[in-house]
ROZA-842545 format. One line per 2 residues: number of its first residue (from 0); their letters; for each residue y, z, x of C-alpha. Coordinates in steps of 0.25 Angstrom, whole numbers. Example, Ala and Ser with C-alpha at 12.3 -4.5 7.8 and 13.67 -1.06 7.14 Angstrom:
BEGIN
0	AS	-18/31/49  -4/29/55
***
This chain:
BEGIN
0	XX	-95/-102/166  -90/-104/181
2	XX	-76/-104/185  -68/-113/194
4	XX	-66/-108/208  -49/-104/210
6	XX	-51/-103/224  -40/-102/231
8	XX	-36/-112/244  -28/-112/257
10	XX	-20/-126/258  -8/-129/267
12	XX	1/-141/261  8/-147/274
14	XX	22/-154/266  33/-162/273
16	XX	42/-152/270  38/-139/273
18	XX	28/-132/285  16/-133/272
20	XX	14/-123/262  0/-113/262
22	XX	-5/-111/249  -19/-107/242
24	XX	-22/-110/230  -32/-114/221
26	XX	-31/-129/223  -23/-139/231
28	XX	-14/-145/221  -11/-129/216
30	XX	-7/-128/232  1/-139/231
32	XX	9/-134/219  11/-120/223
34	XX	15/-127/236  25/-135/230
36	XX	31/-123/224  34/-117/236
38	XX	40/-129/240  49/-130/229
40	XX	53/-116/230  58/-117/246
42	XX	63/-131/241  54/-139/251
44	XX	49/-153/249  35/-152/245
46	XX	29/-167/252  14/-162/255
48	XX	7/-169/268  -5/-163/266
50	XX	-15/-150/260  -24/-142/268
52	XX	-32/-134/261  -41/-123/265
54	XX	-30/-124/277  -33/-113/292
56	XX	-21/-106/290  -23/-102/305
58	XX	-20/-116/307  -7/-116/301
60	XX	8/-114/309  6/-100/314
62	XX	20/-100/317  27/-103/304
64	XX	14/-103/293  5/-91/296
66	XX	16/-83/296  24/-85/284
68	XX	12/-86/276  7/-78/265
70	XX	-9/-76/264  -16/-88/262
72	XX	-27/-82/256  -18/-79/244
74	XX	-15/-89/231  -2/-96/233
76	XX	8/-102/243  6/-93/256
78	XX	15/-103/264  26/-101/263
80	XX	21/-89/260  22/-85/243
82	XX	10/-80/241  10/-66/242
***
């Protein structure tokens, strides 16, 4: 019997709110609710603009993103950074 792939994903959520959040997860909507958790947690809004997924994280603010962020390799909210 064949199992589903869990591969894991890189998506950036740009919100009105907030800078965005990085996350990698296993789907987009399981991004957007581990996301919105954060949100919750720092007390932010949580009014998504848009998803990116498989997202150049070379391309985002190397000022404020790159280096406050955890690995983006690993499962979970890596910016802010809560995934280590």
């Amino acid at each position: 019997m064949m199992s589903r792939c869990k591969c894991l994903t890189r998506y950036w959520i740009d919100v009105a709110e907030w800078t965005g959040y990085g996350v990698t997860a296993t789907s987009e909507s399981e991004a957007l609710r581990l996301a919105r958790d954060v949100a919750a947690e720092i007390h932010e809004g949580f009014t998504v603009i848009s998803v990116t997924p498989n997202v150049d994280v070379q391309a985002l603010d190397t000022g404020h993103v790159i280096p406050n962020m955890g690995p983006p390799s690993n499962y979970g909210v890596w910016f802010p950074r809560r995934n280590l």
